[in-house]
mmJSON file of the N, C-alpha and C atoms, coordinates in Angstrom:
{"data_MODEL":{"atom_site":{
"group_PDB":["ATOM","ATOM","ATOM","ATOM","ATOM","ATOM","ATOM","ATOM","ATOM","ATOM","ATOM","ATOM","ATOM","ATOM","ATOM","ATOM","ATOM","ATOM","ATOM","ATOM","ATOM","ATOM","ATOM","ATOM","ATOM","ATOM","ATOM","ATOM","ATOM","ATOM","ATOM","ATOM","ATOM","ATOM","ATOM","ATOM","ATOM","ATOM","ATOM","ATOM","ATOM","ATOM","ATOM","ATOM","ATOM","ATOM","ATOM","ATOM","ATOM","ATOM","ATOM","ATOM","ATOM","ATOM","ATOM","ATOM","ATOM","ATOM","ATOM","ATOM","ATOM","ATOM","ATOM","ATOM","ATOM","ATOM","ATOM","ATOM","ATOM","ATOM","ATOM","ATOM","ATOM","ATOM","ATOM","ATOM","ATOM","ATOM","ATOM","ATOM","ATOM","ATOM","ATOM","ATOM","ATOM","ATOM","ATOM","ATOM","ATOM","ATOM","ATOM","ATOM","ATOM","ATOM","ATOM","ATOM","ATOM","ATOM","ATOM","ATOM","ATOM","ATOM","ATOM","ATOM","ATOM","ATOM","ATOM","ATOM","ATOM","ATOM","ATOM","ATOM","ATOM","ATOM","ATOM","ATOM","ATOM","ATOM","ATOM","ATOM","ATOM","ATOM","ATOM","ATOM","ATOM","ATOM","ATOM","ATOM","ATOM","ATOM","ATOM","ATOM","ATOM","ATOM","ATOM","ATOM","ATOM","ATOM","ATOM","ATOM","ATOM","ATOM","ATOM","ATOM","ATOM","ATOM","ATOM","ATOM","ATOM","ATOM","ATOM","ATOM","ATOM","ATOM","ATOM","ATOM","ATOM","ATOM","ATOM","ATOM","ATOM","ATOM","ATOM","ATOM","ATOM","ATOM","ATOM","ATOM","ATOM","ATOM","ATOM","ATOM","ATOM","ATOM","ATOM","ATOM","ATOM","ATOM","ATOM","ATOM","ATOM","ATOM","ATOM","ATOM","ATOM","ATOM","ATOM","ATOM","ATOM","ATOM","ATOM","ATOM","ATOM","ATOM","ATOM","ATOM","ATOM","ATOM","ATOM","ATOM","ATOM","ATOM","ATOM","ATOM","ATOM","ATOM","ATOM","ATOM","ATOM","ATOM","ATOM","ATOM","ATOM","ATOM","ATOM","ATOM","ATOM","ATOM","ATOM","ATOM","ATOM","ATOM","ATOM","ATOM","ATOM","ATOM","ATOM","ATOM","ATOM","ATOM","ATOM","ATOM","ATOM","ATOM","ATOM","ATOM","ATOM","ATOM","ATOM","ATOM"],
"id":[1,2,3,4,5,6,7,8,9,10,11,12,13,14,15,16,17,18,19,20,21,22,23,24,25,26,27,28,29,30,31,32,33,34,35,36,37,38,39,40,41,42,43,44,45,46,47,48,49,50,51,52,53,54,55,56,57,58,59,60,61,62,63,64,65,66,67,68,69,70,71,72,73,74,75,76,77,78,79,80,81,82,83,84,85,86,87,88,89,90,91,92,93,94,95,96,97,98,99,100,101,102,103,104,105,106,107,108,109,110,111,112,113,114,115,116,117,118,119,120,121,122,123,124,125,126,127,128,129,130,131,132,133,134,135,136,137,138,139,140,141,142,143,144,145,146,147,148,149,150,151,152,153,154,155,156,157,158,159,160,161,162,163,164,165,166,167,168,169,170,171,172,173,174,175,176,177,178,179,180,181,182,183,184,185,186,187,188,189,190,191,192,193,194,195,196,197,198,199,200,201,202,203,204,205,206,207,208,209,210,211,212,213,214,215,216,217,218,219,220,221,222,223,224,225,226,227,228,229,230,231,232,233,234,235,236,237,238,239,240],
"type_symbol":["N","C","C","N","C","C","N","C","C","N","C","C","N","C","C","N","C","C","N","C","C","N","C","C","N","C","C","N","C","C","N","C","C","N","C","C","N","C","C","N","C","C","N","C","C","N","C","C","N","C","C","N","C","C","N","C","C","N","C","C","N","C","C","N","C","C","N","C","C","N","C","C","N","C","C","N","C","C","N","C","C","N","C","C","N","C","C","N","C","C","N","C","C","N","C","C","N","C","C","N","C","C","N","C","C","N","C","C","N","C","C","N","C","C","N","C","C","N","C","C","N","C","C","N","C","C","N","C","C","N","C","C","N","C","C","N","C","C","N","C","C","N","C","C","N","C","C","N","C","C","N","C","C","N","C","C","N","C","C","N","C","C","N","C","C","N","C","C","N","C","C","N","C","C","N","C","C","N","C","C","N","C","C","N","C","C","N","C","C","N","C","C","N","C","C","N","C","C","N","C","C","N","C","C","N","C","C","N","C","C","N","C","C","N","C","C","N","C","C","N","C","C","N","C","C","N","C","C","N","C","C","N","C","C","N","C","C","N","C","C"],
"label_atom_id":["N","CA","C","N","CA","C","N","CA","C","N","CA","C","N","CA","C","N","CA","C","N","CA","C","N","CA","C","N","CA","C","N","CA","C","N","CA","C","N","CA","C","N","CA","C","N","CA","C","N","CA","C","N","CA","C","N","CA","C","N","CA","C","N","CA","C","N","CA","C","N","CA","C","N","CA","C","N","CA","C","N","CA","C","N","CA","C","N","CA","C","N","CA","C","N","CA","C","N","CA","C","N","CA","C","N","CA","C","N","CA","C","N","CA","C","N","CA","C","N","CA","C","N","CA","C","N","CA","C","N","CA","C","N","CA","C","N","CA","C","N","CA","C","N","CA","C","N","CA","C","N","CA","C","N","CA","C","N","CA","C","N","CA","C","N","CA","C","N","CA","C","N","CA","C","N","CA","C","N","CA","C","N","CA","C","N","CA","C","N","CA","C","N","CA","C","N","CA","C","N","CA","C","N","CA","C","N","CA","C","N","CA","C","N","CA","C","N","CA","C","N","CA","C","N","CA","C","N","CA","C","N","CA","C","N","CA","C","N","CA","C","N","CA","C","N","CA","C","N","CA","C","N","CA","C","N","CA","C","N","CA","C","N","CA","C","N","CA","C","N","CA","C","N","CA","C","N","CA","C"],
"label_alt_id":[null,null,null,null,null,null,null,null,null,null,null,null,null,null,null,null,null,null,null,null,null,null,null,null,null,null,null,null,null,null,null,null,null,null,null,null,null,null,null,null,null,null,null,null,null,null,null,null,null,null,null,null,null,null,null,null,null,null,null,null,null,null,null,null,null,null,null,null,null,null,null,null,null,null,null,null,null,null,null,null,null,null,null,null,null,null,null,null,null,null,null,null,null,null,null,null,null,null,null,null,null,null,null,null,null,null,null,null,null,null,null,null,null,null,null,null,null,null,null,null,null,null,null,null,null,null,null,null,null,null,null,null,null,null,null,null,null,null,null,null,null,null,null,null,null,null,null,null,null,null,null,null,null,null,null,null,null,null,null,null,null,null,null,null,null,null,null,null,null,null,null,null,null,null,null,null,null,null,null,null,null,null,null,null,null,null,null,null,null,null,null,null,null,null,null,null,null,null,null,null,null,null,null,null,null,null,null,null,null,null,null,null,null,null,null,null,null,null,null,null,null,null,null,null,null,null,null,null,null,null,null,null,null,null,null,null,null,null,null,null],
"label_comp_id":["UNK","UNK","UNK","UNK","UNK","UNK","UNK","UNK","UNK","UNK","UNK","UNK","UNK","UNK","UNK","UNK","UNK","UNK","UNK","UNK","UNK","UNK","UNK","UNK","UNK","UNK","UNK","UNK","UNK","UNK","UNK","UNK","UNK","UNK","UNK","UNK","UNK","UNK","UNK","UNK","UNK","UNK","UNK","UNK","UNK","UNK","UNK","UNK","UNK","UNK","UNK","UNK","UNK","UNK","UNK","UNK","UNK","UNK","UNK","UNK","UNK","UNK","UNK","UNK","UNK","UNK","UNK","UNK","UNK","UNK","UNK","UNK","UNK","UNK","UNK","UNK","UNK","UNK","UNK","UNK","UNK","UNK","UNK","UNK","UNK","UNK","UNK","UNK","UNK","UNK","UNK","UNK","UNK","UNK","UNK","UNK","UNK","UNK","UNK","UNK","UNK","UNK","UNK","UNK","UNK","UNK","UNK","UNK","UNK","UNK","UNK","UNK","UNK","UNK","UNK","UNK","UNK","UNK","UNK","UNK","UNK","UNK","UNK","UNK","UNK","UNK","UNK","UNK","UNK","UNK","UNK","UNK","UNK","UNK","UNK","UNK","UNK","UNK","UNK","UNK","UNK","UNK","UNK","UNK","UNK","UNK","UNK","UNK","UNK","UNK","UNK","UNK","UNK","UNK","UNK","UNK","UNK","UNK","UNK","UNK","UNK","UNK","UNK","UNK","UNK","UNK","UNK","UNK","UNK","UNK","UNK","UNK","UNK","UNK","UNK","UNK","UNK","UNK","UNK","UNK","UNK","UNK","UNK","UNK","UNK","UNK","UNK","UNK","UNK","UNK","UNK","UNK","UNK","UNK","UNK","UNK","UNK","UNK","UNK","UNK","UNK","UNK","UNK","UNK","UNK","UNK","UNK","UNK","UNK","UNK","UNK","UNK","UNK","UNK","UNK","UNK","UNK","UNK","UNK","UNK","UNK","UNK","UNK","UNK","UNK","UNK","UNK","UNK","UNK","UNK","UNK","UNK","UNK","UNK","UNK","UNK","UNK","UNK","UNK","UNK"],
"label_asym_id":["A","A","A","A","A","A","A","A","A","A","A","A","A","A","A","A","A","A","A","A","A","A","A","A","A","A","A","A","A","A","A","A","A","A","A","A","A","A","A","A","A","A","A","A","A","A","A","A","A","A","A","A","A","A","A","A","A","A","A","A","A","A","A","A","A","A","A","A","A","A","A","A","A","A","A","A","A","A","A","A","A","A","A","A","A","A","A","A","A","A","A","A","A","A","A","A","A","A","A","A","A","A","A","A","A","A","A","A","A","A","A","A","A","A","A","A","A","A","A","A","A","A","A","A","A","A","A","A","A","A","A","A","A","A","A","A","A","A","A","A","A","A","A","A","A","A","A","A","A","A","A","A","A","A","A","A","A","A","A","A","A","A","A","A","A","A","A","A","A","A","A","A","A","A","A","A","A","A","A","A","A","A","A","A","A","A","A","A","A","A","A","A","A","A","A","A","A","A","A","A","A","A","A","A","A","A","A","A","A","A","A","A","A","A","A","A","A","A","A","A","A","A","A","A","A","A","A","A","A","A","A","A","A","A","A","A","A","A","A","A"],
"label_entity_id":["1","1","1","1","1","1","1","1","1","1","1","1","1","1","1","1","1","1","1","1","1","1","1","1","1","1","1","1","1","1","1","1","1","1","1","1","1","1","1","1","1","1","1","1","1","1","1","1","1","1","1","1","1","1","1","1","1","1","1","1","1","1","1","1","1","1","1","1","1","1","1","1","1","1","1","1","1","1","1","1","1","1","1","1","1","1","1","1","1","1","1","1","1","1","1","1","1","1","1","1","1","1","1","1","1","1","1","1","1","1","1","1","1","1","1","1","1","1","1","1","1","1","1","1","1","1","1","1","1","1","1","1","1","1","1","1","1","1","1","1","1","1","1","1","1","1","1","1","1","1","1","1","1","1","1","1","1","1","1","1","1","1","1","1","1","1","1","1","1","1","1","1","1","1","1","1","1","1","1","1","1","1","1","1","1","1","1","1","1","1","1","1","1","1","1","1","1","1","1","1","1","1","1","1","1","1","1","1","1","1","1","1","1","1","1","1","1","1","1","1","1","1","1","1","1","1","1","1","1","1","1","1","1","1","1","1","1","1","1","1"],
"label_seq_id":[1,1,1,2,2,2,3,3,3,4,4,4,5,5,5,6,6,6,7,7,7,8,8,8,9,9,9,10,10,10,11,11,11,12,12,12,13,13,13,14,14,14,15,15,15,16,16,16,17,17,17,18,18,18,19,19,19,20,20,20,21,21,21,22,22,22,23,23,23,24,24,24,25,25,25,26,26,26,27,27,27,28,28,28,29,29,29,30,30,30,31,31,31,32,32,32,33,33,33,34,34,34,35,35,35,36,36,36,37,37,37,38,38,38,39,39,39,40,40,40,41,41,41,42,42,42,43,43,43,44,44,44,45,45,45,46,46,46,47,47,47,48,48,48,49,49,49,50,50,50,51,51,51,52,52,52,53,53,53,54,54,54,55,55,55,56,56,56,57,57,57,58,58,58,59,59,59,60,60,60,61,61,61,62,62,62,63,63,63,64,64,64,65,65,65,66,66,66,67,67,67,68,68,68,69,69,69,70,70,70,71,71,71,72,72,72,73,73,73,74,74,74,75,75,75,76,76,76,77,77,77,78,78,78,79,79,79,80,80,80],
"pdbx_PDB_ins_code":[null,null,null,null,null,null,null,null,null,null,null,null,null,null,null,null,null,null,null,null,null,null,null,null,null,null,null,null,null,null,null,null,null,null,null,null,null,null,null,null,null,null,null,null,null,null,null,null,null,null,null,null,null,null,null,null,null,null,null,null,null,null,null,null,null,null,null,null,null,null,null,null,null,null,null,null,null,null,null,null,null,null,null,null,null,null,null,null,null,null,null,null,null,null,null,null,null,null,null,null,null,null,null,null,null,null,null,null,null,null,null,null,null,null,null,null,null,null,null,null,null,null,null,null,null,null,null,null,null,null,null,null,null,null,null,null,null,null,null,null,null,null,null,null,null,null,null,null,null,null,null,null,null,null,null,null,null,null,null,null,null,null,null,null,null,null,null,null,null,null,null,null,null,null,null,null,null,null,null,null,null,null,null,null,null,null,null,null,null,null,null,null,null,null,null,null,null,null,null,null,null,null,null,null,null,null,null,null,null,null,null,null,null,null,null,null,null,null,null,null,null,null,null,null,null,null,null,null,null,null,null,null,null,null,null,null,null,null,null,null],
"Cartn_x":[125.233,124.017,123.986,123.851,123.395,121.628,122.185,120.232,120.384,121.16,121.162,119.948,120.045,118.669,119.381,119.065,119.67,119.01,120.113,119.96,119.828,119.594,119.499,121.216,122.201,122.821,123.156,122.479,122.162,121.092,120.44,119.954,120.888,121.754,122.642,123.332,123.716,124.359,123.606,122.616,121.592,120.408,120.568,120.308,121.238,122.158,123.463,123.428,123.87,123.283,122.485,120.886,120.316,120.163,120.54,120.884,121.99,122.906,124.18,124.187,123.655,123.645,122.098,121.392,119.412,119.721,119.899,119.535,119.621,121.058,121.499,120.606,120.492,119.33,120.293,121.656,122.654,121.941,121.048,120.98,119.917,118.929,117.981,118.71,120.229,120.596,121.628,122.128,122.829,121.879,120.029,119.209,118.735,119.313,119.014,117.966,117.528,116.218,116.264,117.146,117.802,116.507,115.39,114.54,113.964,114.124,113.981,114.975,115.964,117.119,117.476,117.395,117.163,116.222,115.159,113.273,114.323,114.844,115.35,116.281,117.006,118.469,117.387,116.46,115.773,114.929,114.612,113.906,115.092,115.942,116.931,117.083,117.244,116.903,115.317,114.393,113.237,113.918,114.697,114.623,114.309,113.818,112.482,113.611,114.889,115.187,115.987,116.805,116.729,116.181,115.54,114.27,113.401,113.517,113.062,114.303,115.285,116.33,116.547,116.425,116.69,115.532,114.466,113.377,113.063,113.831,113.791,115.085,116.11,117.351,116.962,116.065,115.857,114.187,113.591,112.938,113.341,114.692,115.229,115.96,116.638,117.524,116.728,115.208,114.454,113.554,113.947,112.903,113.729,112.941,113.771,114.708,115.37,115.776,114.811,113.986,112.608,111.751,111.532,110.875,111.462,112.627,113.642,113.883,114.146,114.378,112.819,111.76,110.447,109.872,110.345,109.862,110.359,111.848,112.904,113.331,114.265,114.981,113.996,112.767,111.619,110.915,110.15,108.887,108.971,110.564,110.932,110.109,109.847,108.846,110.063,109.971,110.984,110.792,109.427,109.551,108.827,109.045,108.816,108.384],
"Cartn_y":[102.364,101.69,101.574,100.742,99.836,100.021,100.582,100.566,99.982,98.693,97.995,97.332,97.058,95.675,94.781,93.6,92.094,91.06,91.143,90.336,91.534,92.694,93.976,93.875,93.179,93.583,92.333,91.35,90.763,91.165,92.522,92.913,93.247,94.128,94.728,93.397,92.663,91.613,90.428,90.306,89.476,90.07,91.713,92.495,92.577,92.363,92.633,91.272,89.904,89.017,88.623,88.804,88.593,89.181,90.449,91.761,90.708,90.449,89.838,88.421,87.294,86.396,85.748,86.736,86.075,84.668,84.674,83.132,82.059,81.974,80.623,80.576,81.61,81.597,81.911,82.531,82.503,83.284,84.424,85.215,84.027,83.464,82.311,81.609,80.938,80.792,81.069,82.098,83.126,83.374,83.792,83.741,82.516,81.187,80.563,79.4,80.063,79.471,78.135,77.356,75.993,75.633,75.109,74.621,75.239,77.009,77.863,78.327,77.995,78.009,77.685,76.18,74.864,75.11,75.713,75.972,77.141,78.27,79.276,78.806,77.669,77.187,76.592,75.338,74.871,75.906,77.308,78.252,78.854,78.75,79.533,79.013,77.405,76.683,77.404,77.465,78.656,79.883,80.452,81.732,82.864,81.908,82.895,83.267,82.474,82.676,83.786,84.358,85.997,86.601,87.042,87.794,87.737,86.931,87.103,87.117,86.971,87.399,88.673,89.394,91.28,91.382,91.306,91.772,91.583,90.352,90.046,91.012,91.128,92.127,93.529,94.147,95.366,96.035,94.263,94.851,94.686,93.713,94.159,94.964,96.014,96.348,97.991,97.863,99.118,98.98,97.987,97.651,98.64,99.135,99.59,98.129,98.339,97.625,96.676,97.316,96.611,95.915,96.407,95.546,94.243,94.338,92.781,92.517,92.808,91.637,91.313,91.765,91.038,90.284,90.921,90.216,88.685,88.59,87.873,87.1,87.64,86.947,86.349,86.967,86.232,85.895,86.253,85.857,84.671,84.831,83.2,83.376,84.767,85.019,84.341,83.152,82.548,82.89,84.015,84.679,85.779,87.102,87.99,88.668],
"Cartn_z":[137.885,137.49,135.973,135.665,133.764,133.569,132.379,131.739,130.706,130.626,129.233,129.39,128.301,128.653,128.363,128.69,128.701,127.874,126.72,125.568,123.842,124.501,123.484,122.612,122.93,122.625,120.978,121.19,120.318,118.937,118.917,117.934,116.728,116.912,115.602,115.107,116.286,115.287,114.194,114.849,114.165,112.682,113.286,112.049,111.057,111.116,110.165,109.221,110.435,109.774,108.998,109.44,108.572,107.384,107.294,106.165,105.003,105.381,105.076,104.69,105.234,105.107,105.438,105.601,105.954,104.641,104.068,103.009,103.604,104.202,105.459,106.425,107.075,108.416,109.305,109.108,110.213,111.372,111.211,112.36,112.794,112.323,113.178,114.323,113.403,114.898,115.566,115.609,116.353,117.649,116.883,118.327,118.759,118.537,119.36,118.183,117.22,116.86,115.38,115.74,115.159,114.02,114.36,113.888,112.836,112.846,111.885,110.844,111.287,111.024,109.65,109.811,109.069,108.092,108.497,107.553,106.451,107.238,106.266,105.306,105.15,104.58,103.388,103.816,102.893,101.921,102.782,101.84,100.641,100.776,100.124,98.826,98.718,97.68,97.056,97.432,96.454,96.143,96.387,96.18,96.92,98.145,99.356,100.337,100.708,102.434,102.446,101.136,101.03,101.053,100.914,100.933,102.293,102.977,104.338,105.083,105.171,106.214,105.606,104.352,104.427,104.962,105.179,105.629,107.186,107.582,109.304,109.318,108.673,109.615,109.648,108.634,108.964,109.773,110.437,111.285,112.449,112.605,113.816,113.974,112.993,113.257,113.834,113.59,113.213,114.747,115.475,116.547,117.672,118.927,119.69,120.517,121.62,122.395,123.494,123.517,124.528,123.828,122.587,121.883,120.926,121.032,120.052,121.543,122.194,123.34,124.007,123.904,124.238,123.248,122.193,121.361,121.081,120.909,120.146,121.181,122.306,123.012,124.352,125.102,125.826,124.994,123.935,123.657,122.757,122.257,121.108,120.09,119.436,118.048,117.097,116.319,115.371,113.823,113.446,112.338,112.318,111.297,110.962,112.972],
"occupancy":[1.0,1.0,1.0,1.0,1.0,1.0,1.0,1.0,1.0,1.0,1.0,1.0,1.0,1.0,1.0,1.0,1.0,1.0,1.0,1.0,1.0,1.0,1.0,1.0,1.0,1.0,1.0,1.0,1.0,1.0,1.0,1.0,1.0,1.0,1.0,1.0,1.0,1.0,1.0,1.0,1.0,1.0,1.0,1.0,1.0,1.0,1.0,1.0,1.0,1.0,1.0,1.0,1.0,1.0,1.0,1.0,1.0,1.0,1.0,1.0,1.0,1.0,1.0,1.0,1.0,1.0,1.0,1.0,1.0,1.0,1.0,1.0,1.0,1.0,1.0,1.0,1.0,1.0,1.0,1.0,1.0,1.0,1.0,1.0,1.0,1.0,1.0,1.0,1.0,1.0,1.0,1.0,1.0,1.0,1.0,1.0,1.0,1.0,1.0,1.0,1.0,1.0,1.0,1.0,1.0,1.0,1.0,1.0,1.0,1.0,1.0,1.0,1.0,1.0,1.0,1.0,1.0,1.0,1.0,1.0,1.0,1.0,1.0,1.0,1.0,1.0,1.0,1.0,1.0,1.0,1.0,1.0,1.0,1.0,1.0,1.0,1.0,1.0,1.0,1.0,1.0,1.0,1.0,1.0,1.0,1.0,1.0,1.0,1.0,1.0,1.0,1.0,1.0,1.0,1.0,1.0,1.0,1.0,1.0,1.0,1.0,1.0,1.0,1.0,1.0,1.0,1.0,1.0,1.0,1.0,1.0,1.0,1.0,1.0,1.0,1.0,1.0,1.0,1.0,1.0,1.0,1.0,1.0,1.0,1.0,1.0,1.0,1.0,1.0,1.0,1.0,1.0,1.0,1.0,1.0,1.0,1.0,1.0,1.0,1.0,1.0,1.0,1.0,1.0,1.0,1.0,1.0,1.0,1.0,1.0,1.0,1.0,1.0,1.0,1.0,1.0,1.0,1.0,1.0,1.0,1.0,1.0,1.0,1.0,1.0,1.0,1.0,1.0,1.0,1.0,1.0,1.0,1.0,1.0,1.0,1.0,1.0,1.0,1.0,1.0],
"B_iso_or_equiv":[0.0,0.0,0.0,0.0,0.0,0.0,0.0,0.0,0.0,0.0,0.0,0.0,0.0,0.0,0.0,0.0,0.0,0.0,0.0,0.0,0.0,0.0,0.0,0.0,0.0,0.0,0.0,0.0,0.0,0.0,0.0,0.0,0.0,0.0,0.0,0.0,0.0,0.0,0.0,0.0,0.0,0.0,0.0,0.0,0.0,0.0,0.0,0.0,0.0,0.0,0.0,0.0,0.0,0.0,0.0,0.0,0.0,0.0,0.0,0.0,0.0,0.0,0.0,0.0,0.0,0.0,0.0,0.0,0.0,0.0,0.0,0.0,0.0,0.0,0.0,0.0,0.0,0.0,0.0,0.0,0.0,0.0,0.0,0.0,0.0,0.0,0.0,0.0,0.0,0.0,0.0,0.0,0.0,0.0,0.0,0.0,0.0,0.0,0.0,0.0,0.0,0.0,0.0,0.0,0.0,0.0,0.0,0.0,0.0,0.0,0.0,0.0,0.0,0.0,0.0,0.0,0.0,0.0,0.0,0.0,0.0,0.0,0.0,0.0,0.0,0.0,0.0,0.0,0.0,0.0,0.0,0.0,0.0,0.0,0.0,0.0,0.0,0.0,0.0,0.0,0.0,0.0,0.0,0.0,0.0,0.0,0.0,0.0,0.0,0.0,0.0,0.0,0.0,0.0,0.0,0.0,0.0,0.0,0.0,0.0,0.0,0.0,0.0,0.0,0.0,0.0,0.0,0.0,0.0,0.0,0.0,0.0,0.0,0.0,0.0,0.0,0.0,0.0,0.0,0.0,0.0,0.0,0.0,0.0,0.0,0.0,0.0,0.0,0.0,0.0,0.0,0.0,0.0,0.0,0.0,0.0,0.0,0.0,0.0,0.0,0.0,0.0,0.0,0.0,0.0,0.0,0.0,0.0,0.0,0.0,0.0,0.0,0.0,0.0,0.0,0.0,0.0,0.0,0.0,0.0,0.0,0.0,0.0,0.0,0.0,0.0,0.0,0.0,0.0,0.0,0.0,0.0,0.0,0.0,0.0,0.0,0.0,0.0,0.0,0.0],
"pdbx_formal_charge":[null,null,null,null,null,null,null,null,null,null,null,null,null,null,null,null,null,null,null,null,null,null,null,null,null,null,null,null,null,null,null,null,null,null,null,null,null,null,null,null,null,null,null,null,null,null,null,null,null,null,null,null,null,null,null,null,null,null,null,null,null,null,null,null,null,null,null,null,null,null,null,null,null,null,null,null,null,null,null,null,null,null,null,null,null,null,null,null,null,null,null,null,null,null,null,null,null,null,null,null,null,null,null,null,null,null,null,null,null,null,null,null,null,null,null,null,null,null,null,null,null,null,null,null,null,null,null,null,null,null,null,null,null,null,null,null,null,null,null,null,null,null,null,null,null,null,null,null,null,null,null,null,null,null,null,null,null,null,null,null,null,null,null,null,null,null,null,null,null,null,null,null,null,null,null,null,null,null,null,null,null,null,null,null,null,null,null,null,null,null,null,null,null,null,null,null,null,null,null,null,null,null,null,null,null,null,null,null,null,null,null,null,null,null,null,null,null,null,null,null,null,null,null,null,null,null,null,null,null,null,null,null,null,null,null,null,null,null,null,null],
"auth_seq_id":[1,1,1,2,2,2,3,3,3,4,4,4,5,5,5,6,6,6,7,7,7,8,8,8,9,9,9,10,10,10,11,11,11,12,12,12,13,13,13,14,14,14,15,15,15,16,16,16,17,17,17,18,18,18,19,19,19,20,20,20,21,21,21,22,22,22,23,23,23,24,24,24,25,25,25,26,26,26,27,27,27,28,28,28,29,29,29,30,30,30,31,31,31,32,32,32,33,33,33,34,34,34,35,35,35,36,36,36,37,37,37,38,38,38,39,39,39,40,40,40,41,41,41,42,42,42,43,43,43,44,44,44,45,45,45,46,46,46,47,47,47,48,48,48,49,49,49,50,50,50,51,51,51,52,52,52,53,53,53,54,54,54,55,55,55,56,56,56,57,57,57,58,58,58,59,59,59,60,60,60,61,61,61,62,62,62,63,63,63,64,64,64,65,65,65,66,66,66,67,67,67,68,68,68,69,69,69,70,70,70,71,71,71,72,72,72,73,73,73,74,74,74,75,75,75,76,76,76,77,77,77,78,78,78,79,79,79,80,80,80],
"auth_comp_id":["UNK","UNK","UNK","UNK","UNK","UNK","UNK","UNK","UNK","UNK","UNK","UNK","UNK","UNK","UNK","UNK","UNK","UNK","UNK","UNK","UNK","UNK","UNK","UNK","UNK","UNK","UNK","UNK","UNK","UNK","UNK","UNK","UNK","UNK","UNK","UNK","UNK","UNK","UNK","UNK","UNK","UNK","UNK","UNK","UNK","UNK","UNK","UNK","UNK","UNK","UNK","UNK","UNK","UNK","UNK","UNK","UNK","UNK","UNK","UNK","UNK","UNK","UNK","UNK","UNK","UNK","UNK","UNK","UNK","UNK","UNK","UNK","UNK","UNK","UNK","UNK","UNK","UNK","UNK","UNK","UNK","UNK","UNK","UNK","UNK","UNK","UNK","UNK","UNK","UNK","UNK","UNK","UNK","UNK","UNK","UNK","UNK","UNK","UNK","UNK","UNK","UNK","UNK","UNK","UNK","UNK","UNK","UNK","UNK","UNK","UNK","UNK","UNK","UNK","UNK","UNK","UNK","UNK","UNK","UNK","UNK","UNK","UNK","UNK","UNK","UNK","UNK","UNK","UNK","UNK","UNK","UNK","UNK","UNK","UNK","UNK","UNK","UNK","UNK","UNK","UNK","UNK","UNK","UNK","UNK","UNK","UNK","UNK","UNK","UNK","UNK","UNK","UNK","UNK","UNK","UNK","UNK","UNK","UNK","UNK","UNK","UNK","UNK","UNK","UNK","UNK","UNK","UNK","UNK","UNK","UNK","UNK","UNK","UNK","UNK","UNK","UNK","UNK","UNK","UNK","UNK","UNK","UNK","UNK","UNK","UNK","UNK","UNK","UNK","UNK","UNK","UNK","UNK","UNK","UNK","UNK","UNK","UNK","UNK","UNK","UNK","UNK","UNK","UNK","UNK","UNK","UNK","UNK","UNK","UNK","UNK","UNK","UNK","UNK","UNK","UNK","UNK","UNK","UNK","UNK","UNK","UNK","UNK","UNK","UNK","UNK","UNK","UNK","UNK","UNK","UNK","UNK","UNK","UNK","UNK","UNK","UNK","UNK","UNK","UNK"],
"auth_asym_id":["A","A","A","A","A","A","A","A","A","A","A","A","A","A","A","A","A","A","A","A","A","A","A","A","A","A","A","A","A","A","A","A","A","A","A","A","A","A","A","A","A","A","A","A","A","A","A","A","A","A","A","A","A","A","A","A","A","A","A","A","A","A","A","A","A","A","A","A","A","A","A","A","A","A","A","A","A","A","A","A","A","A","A","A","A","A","A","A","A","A","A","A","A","A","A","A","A","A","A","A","A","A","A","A","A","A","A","A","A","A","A","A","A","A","A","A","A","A","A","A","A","A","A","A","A","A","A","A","A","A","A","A","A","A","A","A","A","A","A","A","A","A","A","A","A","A","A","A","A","A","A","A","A","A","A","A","A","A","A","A","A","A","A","A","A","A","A","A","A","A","A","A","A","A","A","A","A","A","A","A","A","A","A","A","A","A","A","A","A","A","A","A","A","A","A","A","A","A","A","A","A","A","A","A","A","A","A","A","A","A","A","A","A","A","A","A","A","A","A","A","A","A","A","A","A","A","A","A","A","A","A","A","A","A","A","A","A","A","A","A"],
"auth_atom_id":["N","CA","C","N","CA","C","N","CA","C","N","CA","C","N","CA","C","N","CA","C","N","CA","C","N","CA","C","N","CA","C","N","CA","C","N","CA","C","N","CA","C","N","CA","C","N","CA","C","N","CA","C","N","CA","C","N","CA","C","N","CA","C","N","CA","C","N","CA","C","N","CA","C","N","CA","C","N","CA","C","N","CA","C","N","CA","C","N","CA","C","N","CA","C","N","CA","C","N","CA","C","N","CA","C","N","CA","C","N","CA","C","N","CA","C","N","CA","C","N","CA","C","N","CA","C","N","CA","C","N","CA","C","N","CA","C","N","CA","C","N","CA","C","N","CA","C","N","CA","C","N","CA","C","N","CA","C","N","CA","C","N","CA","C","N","CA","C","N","CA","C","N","CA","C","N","CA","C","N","CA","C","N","CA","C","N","CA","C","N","CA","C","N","CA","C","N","CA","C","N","CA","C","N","CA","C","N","CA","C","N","CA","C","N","CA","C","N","CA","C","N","CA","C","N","CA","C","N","CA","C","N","CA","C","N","CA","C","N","CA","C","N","CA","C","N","CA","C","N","CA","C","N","CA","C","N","CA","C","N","CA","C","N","CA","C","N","CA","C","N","CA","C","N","CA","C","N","CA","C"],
"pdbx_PDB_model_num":[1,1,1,1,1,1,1,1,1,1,1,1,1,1,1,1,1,1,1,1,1,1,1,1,1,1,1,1,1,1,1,1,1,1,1,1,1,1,1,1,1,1,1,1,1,1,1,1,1,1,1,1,1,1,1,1,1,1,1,1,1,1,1,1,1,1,1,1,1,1,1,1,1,1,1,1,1,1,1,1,1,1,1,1,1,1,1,1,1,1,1,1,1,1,1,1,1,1,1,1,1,1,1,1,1,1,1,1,1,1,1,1,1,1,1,1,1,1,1,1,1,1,1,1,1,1,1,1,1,1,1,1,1,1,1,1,1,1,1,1,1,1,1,1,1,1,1,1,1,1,1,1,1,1,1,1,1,1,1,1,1,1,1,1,1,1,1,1,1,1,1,1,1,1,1,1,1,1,1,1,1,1,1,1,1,1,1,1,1,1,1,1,1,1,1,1,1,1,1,1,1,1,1,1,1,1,1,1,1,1,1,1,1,1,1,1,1,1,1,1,1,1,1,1,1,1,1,1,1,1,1,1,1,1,1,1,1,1,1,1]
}}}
């Protein structure tokens, strides 16, 4: 029997990402979330889309497993 949760396994990588590269928006769409994606690439030109991808990778990376996949992968939360 598996007690993964399904889609949990997409947190560390998308935390890393966004840790690593949050300016592009790579972890936006790694989960899927194109349209934000795009919003984060254009933020980067301000100065802003760093600064919110370190700040989105280390609240996912800080979330348990039940909560980034209710949150992130069902609930489609596309910021903070």
């Amino acid at each position: 029997m598996s007690d993964k949760i399904p889609g949990a396994e997409k947190k560390i990588v998308a935390g890393i990402l966004g840790i690593l590269l949050g300016g592009l928006g790579i972890h936006k769409f790694y989960l899927g979330y194109t349209k934000e994606g795009i919003i984060q690439i254009i933020l980067s030109f301000f100065c802003v889309g760093g600064i919110i991808g370190l700040i989105e990778g280390i609240i996912y990376l800080t979330k348990s497993d039940e909560d980034f996949v209710k949150t992130y992968i069902e609930g489609k939360k596309g910021w903070f």
